[in-house]
C-alpha positions as CSV (number, residue, x, y, z in Angstrom):
1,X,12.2,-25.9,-27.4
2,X,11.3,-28.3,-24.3
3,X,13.0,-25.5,-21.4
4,X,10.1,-23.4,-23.3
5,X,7.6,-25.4,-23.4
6,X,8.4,-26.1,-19.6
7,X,8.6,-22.5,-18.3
8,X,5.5,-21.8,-20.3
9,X,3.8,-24.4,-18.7
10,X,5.2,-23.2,-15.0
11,X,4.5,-20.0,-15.9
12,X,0.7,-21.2,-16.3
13,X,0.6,-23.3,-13.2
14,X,2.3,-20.9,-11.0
15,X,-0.2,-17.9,-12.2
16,X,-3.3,-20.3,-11.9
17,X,-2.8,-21.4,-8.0
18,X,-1.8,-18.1,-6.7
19,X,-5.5,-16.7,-8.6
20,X,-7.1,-19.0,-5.8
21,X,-4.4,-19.0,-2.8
22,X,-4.8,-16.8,0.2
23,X,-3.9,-13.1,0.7
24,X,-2.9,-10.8,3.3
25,X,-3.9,-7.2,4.0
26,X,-1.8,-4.8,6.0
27,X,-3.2,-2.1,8.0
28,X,-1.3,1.5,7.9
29,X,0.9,1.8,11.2
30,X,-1.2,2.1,14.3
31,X,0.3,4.9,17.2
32,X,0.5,4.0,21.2
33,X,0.8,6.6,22.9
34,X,-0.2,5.5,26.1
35,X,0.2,2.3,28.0
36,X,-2.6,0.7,28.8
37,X,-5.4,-1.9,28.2
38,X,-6.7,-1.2,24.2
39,X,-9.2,-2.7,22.3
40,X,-8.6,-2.7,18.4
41,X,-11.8,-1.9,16.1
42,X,-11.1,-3.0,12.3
43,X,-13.9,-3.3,9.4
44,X,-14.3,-6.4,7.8
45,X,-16.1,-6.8,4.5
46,X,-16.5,-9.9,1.7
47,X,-18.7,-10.6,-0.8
48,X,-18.9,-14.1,0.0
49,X,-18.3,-16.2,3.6
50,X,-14.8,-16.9,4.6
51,X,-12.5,-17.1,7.4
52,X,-10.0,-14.5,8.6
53,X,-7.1,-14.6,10.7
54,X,-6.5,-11.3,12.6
55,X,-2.7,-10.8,14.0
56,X,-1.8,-7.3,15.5
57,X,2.1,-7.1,16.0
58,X,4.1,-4.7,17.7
59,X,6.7,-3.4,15.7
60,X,10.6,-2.7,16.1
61,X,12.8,-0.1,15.4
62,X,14.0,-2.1,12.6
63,X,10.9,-3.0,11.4
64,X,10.6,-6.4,13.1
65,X,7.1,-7.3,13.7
66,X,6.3,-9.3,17.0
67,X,2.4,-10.5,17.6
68,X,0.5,-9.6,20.4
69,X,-2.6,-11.0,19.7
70,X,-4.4,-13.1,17.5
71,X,-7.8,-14.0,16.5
72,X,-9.9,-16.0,13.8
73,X,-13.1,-14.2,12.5
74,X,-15.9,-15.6,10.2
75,X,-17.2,-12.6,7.9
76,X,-19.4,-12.5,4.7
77,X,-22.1,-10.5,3.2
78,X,-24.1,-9.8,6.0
79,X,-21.4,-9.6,9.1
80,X,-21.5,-6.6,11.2
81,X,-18.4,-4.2,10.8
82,X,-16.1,-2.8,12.3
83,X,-15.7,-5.4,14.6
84,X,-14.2,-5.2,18.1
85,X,-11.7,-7.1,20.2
86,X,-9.8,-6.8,23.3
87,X,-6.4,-7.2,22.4
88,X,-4.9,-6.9,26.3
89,X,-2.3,-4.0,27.9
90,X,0.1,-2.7,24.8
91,X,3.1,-0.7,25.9
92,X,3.5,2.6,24.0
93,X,5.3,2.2,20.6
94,X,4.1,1.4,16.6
95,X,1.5,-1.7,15.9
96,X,0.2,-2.9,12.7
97,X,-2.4,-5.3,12.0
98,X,-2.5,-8.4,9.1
99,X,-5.3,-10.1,7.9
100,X,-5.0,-13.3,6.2
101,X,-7.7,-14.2,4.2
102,X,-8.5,-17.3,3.3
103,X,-10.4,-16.4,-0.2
104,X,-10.4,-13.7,-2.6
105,X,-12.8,-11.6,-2.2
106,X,-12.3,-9.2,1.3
107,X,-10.9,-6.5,2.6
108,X,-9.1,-5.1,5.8
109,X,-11.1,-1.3,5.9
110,X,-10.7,1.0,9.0
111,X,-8.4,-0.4,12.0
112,X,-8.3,1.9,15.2
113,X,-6.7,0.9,18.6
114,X,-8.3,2.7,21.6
115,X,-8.0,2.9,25.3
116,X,-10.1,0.7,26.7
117,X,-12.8,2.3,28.9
């Protein structure tokens, strides 16, 4: 009756933290075709203020991810989107971008990377 009583009890903790902890979103896989300077555009939207963490990665042929760039953006109800960031010369190949929210209430919407002009 106690090992109940005690997973219960986990069970409840466990479920209450992760409703407040962090997420992340994952874009879809983002195509280089050619080498060259790119700047990434992604939408950013939240019902309330909070701080994001944008980290584009180049991915492996076995799925390994390996980040290119990095960035911290503050978004909320009234922020501009897409926003738009430099992101440097990326060799042909796969990419995909995270975003690590620090609340619970955004989302990652439409991510692009394009030439630089």
């Amino acid at each position: 009756m106690k090992k109940v009583v005690l997973i219960l009890l986990l069970a409840c903790f466990s479920f209450s933290t992760s409703a407040f902890a962090a997420y992340t979103a994952t874009s879809h896989d983002l195509t280089v075709s050619q080498p060259a300077q790119h700047k990434l555009s992604v939408g950013l939207w939240s019902t309330t203020n909070e701080t994001v963490e944008l980290s584009l990665y180049a991915k492996g042929p076995s799925g390994q991810l390996n980040k290119v760039f990095s960035t911290t953006v503050n978004i909320g109800p009234t922020s501009t989107s897409p926003v738009e960031y430099s992101v440097g010369y990326l060799s042909a190949g796969t990419y995909v971008l995270k975003g690590q929210f620090q609340g619970s209430y955004g989302s990652l919407g439409p991510v692009s990377l394009n030439q630089a002009n």
